[in-house]
Residue, then its C-alpha position, 0 to 999 in steps of 0.5 A: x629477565x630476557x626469560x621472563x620477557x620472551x614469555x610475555x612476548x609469546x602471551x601476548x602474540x597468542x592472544x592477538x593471534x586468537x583475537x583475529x582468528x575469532x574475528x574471521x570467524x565472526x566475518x566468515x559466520x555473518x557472510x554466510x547468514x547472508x547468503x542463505x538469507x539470499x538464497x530463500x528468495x530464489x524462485x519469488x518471481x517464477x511463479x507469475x510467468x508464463x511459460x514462454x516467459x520461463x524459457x529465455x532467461x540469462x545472467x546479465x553484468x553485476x551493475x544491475x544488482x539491487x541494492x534493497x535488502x531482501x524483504x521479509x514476509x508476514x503473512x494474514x492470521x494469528x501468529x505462531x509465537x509470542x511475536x510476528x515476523x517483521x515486530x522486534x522481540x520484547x526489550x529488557x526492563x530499562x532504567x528509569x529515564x534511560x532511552x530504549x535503544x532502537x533494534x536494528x532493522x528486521x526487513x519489510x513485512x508485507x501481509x499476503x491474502x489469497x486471490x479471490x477464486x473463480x466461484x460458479x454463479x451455481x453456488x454463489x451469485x453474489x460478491x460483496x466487497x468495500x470500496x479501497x483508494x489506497x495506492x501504496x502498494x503500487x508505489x512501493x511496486x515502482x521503487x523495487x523496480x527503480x531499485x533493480x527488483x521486483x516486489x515480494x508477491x505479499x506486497x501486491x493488492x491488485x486494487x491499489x494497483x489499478x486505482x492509483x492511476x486516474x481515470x476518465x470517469x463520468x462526473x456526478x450528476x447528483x449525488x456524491x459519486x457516478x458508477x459507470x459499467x463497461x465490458x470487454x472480451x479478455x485479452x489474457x482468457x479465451x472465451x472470458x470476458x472483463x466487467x469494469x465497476x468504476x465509481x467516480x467521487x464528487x471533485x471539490x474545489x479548494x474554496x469548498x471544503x470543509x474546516x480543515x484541523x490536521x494533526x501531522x503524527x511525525x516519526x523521530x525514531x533513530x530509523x529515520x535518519x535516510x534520507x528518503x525517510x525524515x527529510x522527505x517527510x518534512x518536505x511532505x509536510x510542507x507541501x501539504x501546508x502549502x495547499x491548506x486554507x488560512x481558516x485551517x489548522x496545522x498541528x504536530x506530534x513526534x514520537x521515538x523514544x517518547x512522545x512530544x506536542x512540537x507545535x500546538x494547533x496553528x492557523x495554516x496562515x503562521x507559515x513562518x511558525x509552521x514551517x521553522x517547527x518542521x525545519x527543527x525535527x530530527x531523528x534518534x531513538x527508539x520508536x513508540x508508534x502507538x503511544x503517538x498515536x494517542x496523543x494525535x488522537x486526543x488533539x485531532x478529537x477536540x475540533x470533530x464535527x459534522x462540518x468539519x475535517x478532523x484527520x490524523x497523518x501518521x508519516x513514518x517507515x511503519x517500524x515499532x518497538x517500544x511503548x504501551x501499544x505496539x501490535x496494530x490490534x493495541x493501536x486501533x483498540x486504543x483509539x477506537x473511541x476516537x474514530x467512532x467521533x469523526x477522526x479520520x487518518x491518513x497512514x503516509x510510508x517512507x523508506x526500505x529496509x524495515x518498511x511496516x507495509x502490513x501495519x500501514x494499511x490496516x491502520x488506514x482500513x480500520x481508522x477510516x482512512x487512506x494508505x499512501x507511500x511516498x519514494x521521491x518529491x515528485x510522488x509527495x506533491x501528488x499525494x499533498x497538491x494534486x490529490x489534498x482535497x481527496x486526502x483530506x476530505x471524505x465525500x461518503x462513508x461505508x461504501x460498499x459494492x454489490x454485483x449480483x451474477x444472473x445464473x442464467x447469463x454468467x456461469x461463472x465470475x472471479x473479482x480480480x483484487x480486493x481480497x481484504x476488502x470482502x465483506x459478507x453478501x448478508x451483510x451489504x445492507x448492515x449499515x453497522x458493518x464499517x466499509x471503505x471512503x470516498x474523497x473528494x475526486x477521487x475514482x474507485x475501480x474494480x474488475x471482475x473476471x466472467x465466463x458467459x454461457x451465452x444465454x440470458x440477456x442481463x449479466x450482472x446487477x450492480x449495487x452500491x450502498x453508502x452514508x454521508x460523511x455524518x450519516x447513520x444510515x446508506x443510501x442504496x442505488x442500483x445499476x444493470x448490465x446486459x450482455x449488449x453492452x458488451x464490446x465485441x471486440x478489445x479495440x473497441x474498449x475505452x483507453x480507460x478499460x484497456x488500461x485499468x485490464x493492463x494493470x490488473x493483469x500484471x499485478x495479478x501475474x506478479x502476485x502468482x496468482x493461480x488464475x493467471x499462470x498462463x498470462x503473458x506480461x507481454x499482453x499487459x504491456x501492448x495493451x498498456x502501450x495502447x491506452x496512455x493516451x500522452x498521460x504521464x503516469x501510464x507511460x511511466x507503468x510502461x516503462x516500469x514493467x517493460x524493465x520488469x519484463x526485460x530484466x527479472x530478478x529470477x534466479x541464484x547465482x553463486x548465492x547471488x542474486x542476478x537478473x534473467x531476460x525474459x522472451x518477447 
């Protein structure tokens, strides 16, 4: 007997020694996965410095380490496989009536585009491009910054930088919207110069707009139980029903692992009842984005019409990974019909971790719409009170931008963003061809890079081209630029000119753009500095992209990430 039991004694102290051994093993294997995970983002942000900026940077304490999971990347274009990087690989068959179980987070995807090239007037003296009021991924820009890191370049589009901020415009004085032209010597290239194309949309107040019929498209999914995502969604929501009329209506739709009507269309005067739906949304299971997608789509469809909005709000982390339709090309092609009747939407990102910024803004591209992300309340009220009748209501349809360079002025020119806004010059009068919106109040700008010869008088002639909110066909206007018009100096610029140049530049510093390898951040943020003009949002810029300059995430250390301090 005391054989016997010193034998079991000695199996069973084998099996636990080799269950620990295999659990040391497993530790050991997922820590380093993470390091080399880590260690592919090493030199992201090198590439936007300048020179000077590359030379003074030094480790600092480990309080400052970021606490975001090193993003993913996708970039534009077909993809390599039977799958994308950032999209879940296909799920096994499930039981009937079982719930998909939702993969874990696989990193925010961000989809790249190329910087626009300085193009010779010699070859091409005509850019053509849509009018884009997305903000998101500045947004996003400020909460890796609040987080202790800076973007993935994928995720900086020039455009939504600039026209997040707002802008003293001159307001219509017929007509739906106002072009106003400056120019300006370059505070960042010797010898080139900056022409602003600015558009300022038609305000709308509260007591103008048009019948409003929103369904709320509200991800469920087990993704979103943090506290940044489904609580503040619901917050979101209810600030958006705060500032609707009692003849508009408010219905909403949820999607994880199935789809589900929660609330009917109900006059936004049944706060009561609107609210205590909102209250009662709660996350877990998986997510089938594009199934909701057409189920919000079939409601908003029913009260389309040319005197009326009809919008979905897709509020989510942008993450699907089940359901019939989950690639953004199955999605659109799905509600295609839908769009073509009136429906507008609007595409609302919450979250880090497996954020779908790529799929995001193409949603709000193809679907005649806006992108917004929201990374606190104070950003929800801006979207949902401040900015609603531009949320809601578009004022012109298909705008698009024509700038015509005349050869013998301008030797050459650069447009500085809207790289997936490009639209073919034969195609600027196609009125079949889709393009941007405009909403209510809101300012479109853009900034184009030129090199003069020093000859000629007039620079450029602009042209804008845009239909109704109901119409077929665009009206064209035209605009000239003449080398006179140009400042002498910087100083001289409007706050608005030196501001909107600040911004661009940084972004386009942090994006890497070729064009602007020998910019200096420390140009952007005295020009910055200089044009706040006690305005809020610009000194918060300031702030922010003095901690980028401060405090850059730039180098590996030990297989960890750490800040650098960059020179003056």
């Amino acid at each position: 007997m005391k054989s016997s039991g010193g034998k079991s004694k000695a199996v069973i102290f084998a099996v636990v020694a080799a269950a620990l051994l295999a659990s040391a093993v497993a530790v050991f294997g997922l820590m380093q996965r993470r390091s080399e995970t880590m260690a592919v983002q090493s030199n992201r942000f090198n590439d936007g410095l300048s020179l000077a900026e590359r030379k003074a940077m030094a480790p600092v304490p480990q309080n400052l380490m970021p606490q975001s999971p090193p993003p993913s990347k996708a970039m534009r274009g077909p993809p390599p496989a039977q799958y994308r990087r950032g999209e879940a690989l296909p799920s096994p068959p499930q039981p009937a009536g079982a719930v998909a179980p939702e993969p874990q987070p696989t990193g925010n995807t961000h989809a790249g585009e190329r910087p626009n090239p300085f193009t010779l007037t010699s070859e091409d003296a005509l850019s053509t491009f849509a009018v884009d009021v997305d903000t998101a991924s500045y947004a996003l820009f400020r909460r890796y910054v609040n987080e202790g890191s800076l973007p993935p370049r994928e995720a900086v589009r020039v455009e939504e930088w600039v026209n997040y901020f707002k802008y003293r415009l001159p307001a219509p004085t017929k007509g739906d919207f106002q072009v106003d032209l400056e120019g300006t010597p370059s505070p960042f290239s010797k010898g080139r110069h900056l022409l602003k194309v600015g558009l300022q949309g038609r305000r709308l107040g509260r007591s103008e707009r048009k019948p409003t019929h929103l369904v709320f498209l509200v991800d469920v999914s087990g993704s979103m139980q943090q506290q940044d995502k489904l609580p503040l969604t619901k917050r979101s929501i209810q600030l958006a029903v705060d500032g609707l009329n009692e003849t508009d209506t408010v219905a909403i739709t949820t999607y994880a692992g199935d789809v589900r009507v929660v609330l009917p269309p109900t006059p936004a005067s049944q706060r009561k009842e609107i609210f205590t739906a909102i209250e009662g949304l709660s996350a877990g299971g998986g997510t089938a984005m594009g199934d909701g997608l057409k189920t919000a789509y079939q409601q908003a469809v029913k009260h389309a019409g040319a005197n009326v909005v009809s919008r979905v709000i897709v509020l989510t982390d942008g993450d699907t990974n089940i359901g019939q339709f989950r690639s953004a090309d199955e999605m659109l092609e799905s509600v295609r019909g839908y769009v073509q009747e009136g429906v507008t939407l609007s595409t609302i990102g919450f979250g880090m971790g497996n954020y779908r910024d790529d799929l995001m803004e193409r949603l709000a591209n193809k679907g005649n719409g806006n992108c917004f992300y929201i990374d606190s309340e104070k950003e929800a009220r801006r979207v949902f009170q401040e900015q609603l009748a531009g949320v809601l209501e578009v004022i012109a349809k298909d705008v698009k931008v024509q700038v015509e360079f005349d050869k013998q002025a301008v030797r050459g020119y650069r447009l500085i963003g809207y790289e997936n806004r490009a639209v073919e010059d034969r195609d600027f009068r196609n009125d079949k061809v889709d393009a941007g919106e405009i909403g209510a109040g809101h300012t479109v700008t853009a900034l184009y890079e030129v090199e003069l010869t020093g000859e000629g008088s007039t620079v450029a002639t602009v042209r804008v081209r845009a239909k109704t909110p109901s119409g077929t066909e665009a009206a064209e206007q035209s605009f000239g630029f003449t080398r006179e018009q140009f400042h002498t100096k910087l100083a001289d610029a409007s706050a608005d000119m030196r501001f909107a140049t600040a911004v661009a530049g940084t972004a386009d510093i942090l994006r890497g753009a070729p064009q602007a390898s020998d910019w200096s951040l420390a140009v952007a943020e005295d020009l910055a500095q200089s044009a706040t003009d006690g305005m809020e949002d610009r000194e918060e810029f300031v702030s922010l992209l003095r901690r980028v300059r401060e405090a850059k995430m730039l180098s590996i250390s030990g297989g960890q990430i750490t800040r650098d301090v960059t020179a003056q």
